[in-house]
C-alpha positions as a LaTeX table, in Angstrom:
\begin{tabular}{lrrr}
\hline
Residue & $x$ (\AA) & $y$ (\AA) & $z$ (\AA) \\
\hline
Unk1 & $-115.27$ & 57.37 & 68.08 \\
Unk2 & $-118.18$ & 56.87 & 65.90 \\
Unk3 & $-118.38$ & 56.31 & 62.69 \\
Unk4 & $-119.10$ & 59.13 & 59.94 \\
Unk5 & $-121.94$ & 59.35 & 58.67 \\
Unk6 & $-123.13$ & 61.06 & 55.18 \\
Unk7 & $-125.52$ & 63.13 & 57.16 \\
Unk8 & $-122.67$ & 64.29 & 59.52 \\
Unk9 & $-120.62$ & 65.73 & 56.51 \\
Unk10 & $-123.55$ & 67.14 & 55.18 \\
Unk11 & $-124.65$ & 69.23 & 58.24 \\
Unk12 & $-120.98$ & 70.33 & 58.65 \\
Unk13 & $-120.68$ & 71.83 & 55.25 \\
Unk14 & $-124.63$ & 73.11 & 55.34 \\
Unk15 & $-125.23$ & 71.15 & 51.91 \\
Unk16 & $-127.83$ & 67.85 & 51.25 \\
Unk17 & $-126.82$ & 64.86 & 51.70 \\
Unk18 & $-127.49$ & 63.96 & 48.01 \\
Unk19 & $-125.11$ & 66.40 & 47.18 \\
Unk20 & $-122.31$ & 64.99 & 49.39 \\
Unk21 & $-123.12$ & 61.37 & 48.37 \\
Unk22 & $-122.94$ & 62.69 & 44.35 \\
Unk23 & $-119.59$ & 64.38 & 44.95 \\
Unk24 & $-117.66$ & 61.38 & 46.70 \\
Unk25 & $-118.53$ & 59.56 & 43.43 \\
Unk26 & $-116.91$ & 62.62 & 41.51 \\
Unk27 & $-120.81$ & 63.18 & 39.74 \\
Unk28 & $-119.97$ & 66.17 & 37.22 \\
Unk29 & $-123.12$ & 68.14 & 38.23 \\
Unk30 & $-121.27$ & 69.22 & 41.47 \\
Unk31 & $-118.35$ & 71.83 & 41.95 \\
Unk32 & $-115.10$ & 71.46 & 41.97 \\
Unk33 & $-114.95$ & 73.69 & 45.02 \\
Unk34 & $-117.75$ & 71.30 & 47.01 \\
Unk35 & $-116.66$ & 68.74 & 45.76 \\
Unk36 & $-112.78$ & 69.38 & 47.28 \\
Unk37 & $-114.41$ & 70.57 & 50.39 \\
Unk38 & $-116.81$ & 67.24 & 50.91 \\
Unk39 & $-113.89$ & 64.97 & 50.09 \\
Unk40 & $-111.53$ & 66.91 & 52.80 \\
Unk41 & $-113.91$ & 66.67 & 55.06 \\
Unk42 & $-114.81$ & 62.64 & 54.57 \\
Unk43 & $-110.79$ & 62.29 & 54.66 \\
Unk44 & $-111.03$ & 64.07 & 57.95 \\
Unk45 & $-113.58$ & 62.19 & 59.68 \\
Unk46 & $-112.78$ & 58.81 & 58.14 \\
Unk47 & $-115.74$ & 58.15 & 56.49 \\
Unk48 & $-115.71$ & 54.64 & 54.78 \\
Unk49 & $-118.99$ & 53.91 & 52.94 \\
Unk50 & $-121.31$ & 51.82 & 54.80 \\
Unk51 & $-121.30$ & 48.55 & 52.28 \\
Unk52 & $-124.18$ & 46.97 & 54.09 \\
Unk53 & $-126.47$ & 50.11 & 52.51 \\
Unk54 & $-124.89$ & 50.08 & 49.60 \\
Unk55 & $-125.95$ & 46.34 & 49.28 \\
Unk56 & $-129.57$ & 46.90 & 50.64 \\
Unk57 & $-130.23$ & 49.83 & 47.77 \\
Unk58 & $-128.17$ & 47.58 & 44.27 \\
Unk59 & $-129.17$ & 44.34 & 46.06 \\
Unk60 & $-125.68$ & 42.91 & 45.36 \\
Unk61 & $-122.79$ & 42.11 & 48.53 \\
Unk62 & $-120.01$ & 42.13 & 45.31 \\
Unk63 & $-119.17$ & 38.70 & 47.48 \\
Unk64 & $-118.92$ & 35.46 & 46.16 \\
Unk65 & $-118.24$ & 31.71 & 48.00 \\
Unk66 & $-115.95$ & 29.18 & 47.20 \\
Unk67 & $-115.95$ & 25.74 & 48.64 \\
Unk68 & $-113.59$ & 23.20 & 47.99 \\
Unk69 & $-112.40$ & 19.88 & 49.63 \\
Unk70 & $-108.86$ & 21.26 & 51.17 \\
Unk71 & $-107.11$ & 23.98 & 50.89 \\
Unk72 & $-103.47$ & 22.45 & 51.80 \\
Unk73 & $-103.66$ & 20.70 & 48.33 \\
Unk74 & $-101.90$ & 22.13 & 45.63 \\
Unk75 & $-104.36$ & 21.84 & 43.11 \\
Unk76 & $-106.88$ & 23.61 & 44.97 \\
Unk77 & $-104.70$ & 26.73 & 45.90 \\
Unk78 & $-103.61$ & 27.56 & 42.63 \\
Unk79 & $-107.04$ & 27.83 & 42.00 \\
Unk80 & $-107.95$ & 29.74 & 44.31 \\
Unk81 & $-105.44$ & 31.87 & 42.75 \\
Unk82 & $-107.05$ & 31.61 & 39.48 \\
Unk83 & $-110.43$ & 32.48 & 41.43 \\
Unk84 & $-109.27$ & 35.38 & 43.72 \\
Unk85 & $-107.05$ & 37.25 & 40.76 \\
Unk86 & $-110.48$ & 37.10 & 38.70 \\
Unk87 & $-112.78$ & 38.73 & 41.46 \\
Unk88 & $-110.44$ & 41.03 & 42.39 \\
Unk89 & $-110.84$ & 42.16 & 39.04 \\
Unk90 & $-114.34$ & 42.61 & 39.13 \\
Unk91 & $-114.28$ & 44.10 & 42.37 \\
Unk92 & $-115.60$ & 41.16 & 44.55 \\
Unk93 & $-114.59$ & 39.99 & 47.55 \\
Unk94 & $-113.92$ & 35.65 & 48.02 \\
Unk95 & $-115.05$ & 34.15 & 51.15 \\
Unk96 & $-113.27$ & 30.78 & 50.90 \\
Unk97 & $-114.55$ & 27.67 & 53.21 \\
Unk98 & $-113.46$ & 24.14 & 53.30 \\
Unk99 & $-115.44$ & 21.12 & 53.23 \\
Unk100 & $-112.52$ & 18.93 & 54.36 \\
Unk101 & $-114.15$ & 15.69 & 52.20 \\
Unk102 & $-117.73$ & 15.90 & 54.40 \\
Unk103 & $-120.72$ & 16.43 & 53.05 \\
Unk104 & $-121.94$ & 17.73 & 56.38 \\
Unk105 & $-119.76$ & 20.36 & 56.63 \\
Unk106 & $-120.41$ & 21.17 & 52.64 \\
Unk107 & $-124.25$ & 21.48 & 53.14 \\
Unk108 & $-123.80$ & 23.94 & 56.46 \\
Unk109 & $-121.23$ & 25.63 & 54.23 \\
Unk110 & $-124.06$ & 26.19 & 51.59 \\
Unk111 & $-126.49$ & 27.70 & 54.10 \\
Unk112 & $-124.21$ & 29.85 & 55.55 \\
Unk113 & $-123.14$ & 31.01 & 52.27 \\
Unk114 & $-126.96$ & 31.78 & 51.85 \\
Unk115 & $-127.47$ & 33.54 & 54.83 \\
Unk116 & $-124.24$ & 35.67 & 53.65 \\
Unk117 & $-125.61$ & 37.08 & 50.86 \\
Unk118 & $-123.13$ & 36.33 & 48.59 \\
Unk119 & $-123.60$ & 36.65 & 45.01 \\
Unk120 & $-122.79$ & 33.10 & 43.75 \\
Unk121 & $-121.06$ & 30.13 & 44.84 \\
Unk122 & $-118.02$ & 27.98 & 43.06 \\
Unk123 & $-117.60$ & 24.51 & 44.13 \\
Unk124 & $-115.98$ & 21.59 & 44.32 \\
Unk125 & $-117.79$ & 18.84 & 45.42 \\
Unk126 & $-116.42$ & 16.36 & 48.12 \\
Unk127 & $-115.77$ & 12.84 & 48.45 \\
Unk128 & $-118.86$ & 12.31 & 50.52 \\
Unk129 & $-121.19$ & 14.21 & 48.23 \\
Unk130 & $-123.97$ & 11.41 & 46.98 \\
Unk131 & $-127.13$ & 13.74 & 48.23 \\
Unk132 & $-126.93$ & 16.20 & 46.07 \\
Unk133 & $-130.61$ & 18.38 & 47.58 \\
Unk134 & $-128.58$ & 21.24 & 49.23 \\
Unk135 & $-127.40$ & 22.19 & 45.34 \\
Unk136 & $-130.67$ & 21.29 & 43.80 \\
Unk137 & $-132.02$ & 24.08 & 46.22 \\
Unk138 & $-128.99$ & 26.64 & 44.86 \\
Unk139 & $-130.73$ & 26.05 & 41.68 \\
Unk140 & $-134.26$ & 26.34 & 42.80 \\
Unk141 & $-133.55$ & 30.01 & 43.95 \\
Unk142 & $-131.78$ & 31.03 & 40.93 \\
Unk143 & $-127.99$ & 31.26 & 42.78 \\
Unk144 & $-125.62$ & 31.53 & 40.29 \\
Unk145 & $-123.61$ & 28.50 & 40.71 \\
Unk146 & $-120.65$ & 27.14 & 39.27 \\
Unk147 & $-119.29$ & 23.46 & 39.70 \\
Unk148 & $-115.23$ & 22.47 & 38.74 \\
Unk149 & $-113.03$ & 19.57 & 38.95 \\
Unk150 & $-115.30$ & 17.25 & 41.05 \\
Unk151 & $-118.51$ & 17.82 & 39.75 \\
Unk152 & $-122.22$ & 16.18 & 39.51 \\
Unk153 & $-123.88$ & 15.29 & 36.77 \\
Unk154 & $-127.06$ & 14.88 & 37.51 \\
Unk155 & $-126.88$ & 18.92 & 38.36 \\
Unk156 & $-127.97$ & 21.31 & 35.82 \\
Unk157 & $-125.59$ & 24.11 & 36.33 \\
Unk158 & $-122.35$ & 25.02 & 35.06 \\
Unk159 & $-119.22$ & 23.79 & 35.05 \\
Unk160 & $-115.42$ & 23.97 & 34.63 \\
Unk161 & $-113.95$ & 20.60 & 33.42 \\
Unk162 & $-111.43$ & 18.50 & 31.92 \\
Unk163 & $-112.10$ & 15.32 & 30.22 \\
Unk164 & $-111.01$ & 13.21 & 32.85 \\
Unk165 & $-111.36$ & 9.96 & 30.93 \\
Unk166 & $-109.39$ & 10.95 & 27.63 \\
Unk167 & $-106.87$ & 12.05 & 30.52 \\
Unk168 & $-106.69$ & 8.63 & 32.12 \\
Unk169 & $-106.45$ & 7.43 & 29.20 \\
Unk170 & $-103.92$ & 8.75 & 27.74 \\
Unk171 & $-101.83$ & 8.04 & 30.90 \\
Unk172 & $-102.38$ & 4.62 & 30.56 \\
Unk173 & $-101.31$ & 4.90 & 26.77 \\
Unk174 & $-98.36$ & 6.36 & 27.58 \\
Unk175 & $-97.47$ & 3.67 & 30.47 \\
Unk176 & $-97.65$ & 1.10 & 27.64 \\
Unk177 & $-95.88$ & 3.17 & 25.11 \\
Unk178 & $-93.07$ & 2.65 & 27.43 \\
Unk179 & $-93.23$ & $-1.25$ & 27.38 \\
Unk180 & $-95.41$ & $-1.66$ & 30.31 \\
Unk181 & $-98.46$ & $-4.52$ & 30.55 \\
Unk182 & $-99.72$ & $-5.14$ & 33.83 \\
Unk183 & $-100.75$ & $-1.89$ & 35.04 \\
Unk184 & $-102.06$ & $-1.41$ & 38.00 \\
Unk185 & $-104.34$ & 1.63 & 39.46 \\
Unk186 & $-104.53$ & 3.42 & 42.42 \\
Unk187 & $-108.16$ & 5.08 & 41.77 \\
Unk188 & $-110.19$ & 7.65 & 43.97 \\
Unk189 & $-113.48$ & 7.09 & 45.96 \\
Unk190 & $-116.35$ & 5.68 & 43.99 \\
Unk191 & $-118.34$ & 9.29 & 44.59 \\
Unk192 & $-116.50$ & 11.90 & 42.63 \\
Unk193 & $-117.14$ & 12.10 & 39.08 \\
Unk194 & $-113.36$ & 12.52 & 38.48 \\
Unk195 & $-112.28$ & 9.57 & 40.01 \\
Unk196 & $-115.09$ & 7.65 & 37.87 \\
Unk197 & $-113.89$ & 8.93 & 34.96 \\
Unk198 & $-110.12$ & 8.63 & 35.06 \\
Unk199 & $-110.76$ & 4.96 & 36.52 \\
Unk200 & $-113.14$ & 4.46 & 33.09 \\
Unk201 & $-110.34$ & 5.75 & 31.15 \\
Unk202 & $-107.90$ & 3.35 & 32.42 \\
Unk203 & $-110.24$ & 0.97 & 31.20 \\
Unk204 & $-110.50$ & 1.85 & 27.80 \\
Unk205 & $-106.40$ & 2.88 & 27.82 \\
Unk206 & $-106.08$ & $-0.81$ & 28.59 \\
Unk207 & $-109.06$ & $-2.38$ & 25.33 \\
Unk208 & $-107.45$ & 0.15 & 23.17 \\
Unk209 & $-104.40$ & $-1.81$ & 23.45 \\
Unk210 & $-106.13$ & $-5.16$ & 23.83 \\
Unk211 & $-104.50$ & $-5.58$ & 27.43 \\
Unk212 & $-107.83$ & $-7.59$ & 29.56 \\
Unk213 & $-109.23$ & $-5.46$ & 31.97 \\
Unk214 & $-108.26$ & $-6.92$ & 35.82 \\
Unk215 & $-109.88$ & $-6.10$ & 38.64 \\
Unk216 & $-107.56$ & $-7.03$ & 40.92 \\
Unk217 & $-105.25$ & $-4.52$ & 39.63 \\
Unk218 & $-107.49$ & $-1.55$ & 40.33 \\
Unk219 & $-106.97$ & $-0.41$ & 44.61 \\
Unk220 & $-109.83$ & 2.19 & 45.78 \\
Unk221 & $-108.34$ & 4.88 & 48.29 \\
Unk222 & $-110.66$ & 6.67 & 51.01 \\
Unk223 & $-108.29$ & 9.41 & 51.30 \\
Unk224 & $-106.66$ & 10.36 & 48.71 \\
Unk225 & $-103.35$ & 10.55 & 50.57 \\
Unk226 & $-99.66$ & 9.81 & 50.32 \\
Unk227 & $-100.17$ & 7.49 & 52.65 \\
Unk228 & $-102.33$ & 5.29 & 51.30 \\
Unk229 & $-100.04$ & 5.57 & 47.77 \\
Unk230 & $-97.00$ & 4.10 & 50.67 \\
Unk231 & $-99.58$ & 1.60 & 51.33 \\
Unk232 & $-101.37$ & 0.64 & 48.02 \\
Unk233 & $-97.52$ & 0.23 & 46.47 \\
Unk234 & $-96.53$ & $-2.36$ & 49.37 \\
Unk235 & $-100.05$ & $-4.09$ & 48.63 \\
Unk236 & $-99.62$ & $-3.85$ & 44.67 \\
Unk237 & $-95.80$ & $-5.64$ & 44.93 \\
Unk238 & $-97.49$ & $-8.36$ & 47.32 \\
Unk239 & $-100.21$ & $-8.81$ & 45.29 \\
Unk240 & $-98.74$ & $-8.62$ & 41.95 \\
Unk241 & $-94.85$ & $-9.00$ & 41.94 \\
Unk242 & $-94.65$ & $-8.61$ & 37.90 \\
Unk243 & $-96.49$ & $-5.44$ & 38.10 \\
Unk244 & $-94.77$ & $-3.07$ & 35.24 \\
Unk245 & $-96.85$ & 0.54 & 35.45 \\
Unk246 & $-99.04$ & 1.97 & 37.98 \\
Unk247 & $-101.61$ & 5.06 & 37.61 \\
Unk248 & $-102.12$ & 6.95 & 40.42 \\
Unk249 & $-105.55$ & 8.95 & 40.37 \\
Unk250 & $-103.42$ & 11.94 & 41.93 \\
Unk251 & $-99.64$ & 13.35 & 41.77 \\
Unk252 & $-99.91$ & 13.06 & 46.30 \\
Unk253 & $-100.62$ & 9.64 & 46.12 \\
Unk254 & $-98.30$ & 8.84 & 43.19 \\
Unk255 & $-95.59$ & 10.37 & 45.33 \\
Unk256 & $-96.47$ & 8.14 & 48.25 \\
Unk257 & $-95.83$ & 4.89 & 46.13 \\
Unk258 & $-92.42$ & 6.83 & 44.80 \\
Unk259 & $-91.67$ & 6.87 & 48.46 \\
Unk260 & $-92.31$ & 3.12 & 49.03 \\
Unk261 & $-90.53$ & 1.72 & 46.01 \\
Unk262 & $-87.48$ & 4.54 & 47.53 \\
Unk263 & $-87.16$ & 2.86 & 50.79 \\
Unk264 & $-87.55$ & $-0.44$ & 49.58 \\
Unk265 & $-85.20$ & $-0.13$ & 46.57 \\
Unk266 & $-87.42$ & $-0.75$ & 43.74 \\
Unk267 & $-85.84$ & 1.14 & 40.94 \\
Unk268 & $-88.42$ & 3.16 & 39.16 \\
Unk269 & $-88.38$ & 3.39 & 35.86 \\
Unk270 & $-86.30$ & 0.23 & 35.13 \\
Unk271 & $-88.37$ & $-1.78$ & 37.38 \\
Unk272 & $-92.13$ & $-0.04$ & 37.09 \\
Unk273 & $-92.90$ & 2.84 & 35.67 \\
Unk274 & $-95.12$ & 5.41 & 37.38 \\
Unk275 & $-97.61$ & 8.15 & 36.39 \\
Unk276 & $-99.68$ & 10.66 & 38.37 \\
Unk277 & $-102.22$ & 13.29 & 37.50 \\
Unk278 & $-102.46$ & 17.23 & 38.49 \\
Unk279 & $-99.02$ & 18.37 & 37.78 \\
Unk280 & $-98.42$ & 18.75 & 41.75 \\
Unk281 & $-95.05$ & 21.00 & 42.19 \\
Unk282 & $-93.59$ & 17.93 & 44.21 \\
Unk283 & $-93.94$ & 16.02 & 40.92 \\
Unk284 & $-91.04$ & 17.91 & 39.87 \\
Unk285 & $-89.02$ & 18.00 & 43.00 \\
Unk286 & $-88.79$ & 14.17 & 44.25 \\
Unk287 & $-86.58$ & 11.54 & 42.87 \\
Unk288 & $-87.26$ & 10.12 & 40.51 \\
Unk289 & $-88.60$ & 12.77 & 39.40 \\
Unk290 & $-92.85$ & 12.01 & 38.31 \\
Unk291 & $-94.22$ & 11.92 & 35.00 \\
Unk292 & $-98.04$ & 13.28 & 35.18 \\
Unk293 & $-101.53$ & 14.69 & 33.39 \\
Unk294 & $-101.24$ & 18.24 & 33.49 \\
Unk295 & $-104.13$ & 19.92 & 34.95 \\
Unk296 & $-104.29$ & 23.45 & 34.28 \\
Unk297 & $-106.04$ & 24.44 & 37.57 \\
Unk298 & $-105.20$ & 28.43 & 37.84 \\
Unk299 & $-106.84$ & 28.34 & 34.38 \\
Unk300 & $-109.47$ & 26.44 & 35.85 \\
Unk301 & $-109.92$ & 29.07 & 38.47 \\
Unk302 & $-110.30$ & 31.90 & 35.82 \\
Unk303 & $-112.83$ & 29.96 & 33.98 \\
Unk304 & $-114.91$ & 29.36 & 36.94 \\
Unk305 & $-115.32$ & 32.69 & 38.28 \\
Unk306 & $-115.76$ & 34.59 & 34.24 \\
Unk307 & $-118.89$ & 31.90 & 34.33 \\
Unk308 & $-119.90$ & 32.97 & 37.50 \\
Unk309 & $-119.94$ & 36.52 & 36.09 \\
Unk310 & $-121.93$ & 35.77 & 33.76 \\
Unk311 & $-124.63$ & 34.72 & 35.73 \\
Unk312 & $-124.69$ & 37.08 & 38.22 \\
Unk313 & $-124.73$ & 39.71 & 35.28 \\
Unk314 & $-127.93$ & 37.90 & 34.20 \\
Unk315 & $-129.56$ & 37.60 & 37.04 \\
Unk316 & $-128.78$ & 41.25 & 38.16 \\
Unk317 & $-130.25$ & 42.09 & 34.31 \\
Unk318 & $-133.08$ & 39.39 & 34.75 \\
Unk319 & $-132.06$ & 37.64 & 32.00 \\
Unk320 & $-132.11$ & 33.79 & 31.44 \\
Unk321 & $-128.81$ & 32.34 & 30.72 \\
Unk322 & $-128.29$ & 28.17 & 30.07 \\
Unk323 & $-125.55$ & 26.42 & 32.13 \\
Unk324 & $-122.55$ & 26.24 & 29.83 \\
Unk325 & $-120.06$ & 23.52 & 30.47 \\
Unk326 & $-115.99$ & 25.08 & 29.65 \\
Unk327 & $-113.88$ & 21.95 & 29.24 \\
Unk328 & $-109.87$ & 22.48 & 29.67 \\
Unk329 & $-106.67$ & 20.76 & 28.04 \\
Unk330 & $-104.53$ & 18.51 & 29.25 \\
Unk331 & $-101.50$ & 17.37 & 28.43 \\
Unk332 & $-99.18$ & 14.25 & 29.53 \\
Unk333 & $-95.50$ & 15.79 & 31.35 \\
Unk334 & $-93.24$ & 13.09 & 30.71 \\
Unk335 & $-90.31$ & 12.93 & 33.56 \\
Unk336 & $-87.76$ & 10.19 & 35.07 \\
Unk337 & $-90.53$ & 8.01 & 36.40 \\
Unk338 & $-91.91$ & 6.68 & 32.85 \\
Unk339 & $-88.51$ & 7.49 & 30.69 \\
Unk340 & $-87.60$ & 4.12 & 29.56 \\
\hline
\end{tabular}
C-alpha cells in the first residue's frame, strides 16, 4: 500500500491542501466540521507526516547524537538516561553510537553523525582521542556541541564536568583519614583529561598531608577493566607488601582488586583500605562492600543535553552564544572497604 499523501486527502475531500495541512495541526481558522472530516480521513488512510519534509522546510531533524566510550558501563547508561529523559522532553529523538575507546571509530562516528543531520552532538571522548581535528571541524561549522566526563581542553565548546582533581583528592584524604600512608594508585590512560586530573589530585591529596609523592606507587591501566584492577592488586602486594590504601581511578577496576585481595585472603579494611570513583551499583553489592566518589552521572546527562538546547535554540535564532562550562558535585560514599 502506499503511503498517504496530503494531496491524496485533499483531493478526496475536494479542499486545498493548505487547508488539510492547517487542520491536522488543529489551526483555528478551519472548521470544526473539516477539520473532523480531514482528521477521519488521515486516521483512515494512515497518514503519518513525512518528517524528512518537515525537516527540509524548519531545517531541523529534532535528532541529536551521542557518542560515548561503552555503553555496558554503568556510568555511561545512567546517562544516557539523564540524556534520553531530557530529549524526549523536547521532542528529539537520540541516536546513540559507541566509540568502544578508538578514535577511529569516534571520528567515522562524527561524520556519520554529519551526514545525519542531526542537530547537535554530546560526547565523551575516548581513550585514544589525542587528534582532536574531527571536533575542531564540529566547531568550524557551528554544530552545537557538547563535551562531558572525558573532555578536551584545548576545545572551545561546552562542557559538563566535575572537578576531577578536588575529587581525587579528597579520596586520597579520606584514605589517610583512616590511618593509611603508602597509598598506592591504580590511574587511567595518560589521554583522558579525567584520568589526568584525578591522578594530579592524588598528588596533591598526598603534599597536603606531607606524604612524598612515589612513583612507583602510581600503575597506568590501558583498559580500564576489572581485570587489570585483579592484576594491578597482585602487582601492588609484590611490589609493595606494606601498602595501606589504594585509589582506583574507577569503581570496575576497584572491584577487580576487591576480587584479588578476596581470593587471596587479604582482609580489606583491616589490612588496606580501598576507594573507587563513580558510585558503580556493584560498589554497593560486593563484599566488602566499596567506599567511592560519587559521580552524579544521570545529572550529568540532564546538564548535557539543557546545554545542547541552548545552542541549537541559538543557532536556529542565529544568535551567538559562548561555550559555558556546568561543573557537578561530588561527594565521598564511605562503605566497609575504608571503615576503620
Amino acid at each position: 500500500m502506499k503511503e498517504a499523501t496530503l494531496k491524496q486527502i485533499a483531493e478526496t475531500l475536494g479542499i486545498s491542501i493548505t487547508t488539510v495541512s492547517k487542520a491536522l495541526k488543529n489551526y483555528p481558522d478551519v472548521s470544526d466540521k473539516t477539520r473532523k472530516a480531514v482528521h477521519d480521513l488521515a486516521h483512515q488512510l494512515q497518514y503519518t507526516p513525512n518528517s524528512f519534509a518537515v525537516n527540509l522546510r524548519t531545517k531541523e531533524s529534532k535528532t541529536i547524537g551521542v557518542i560515548i566510550p561503552e555503553l555496558v558501563h554503568h556510568f555511561f547508561s545512567s546517562v544516557i538516561d539523564g540524556i534520553v529523559a531530557e530529549a524526549e522532553k523536547n521532542g528529539y529523538l537520540v541516536i546513540i553510537q559507541q566509540s568502544s575507546e578508538s578514535v577511529v571509530m569516534e571520528k567515522s562516528q562524527v561524520e556519520l553523525l554529519l551526514n545525519k543531520r542531526v542537530d547537535g552532538i554530546v560526547m565523551s571522548l575516548s581513550n585514544e582521542s589525542n587528534d582532536d581535528e574531527h571536533l575542531k571541524e564540529l566547531l568550524r561549522r557551528g554544530v552545537p556541541f557538547v563535551q562531558f566526563d572525558k573532555i578536551s581542553k584545548l576545545l572551545n565548546s561546552s562542557k559538563v564536568i566535575i572537578d576531577d582533581q578536588k575529587a581525587a583528592l579528597e579520596a586520597t584524604a579520606h584514605l589517610i583519614s583512616k590511618g593509611c600512608t603508602k597509598i598506592a594508585h591504580i590511574r587511567g590512560p595518560v589521554n583522558p583529561q579525567n584520568a589526568i586530573d584525578r591522578f594530579l589530585g592524588y598528588k596533591k591529596g598526598l603534599e597536603k598531608h606531607d606524604i612524598p609523592f612515589d612513583p612507583s606507587l602510581v600503575y597506568t591501566c590501558s583498559r580500564v577493566s576489572f581485570e587489570e584492577g585483579k592484576e594491578f592488586a597482585a602487582q601492588i602486594i609484590k611490589d609493595h607488601p606494606d601498602v595501606d590504601g589504594i585509589f582506583c581511578i574507577t569503581d570496575l577496576v576497584a572491584v577487580g582488586v576487591l576480587a584479588y585481595f578476596n581470593e587471596n585472603n587479604i582482609k580489606v579494611p583491616q589490612q588496606i583500605k580501598v576507594i573507587g570513583f563513580s558510585n558503580w551499583f556493584m560498589s554497593q553489592v560486593i563484599t566488602p562492600s566499596l567506599s567511592t566518589v560519587e559521580q552524579p552521572s544521570y545529572d550529568m546527562g540532564v546538564a548535557a543535553f539543557n546545554l545542547l538546547l541552548e545552542e541549537m535554540n541559538a543557532r536556529k535564532e542565529n544568535r551567538s552564544m559562548e561555550p559555558k562550562t556546568v561543573r557537578l558535585e561530588t561527594q565521598i560514599i564511605e562503605r566497609e572497604s575504608t571503615r576503620a
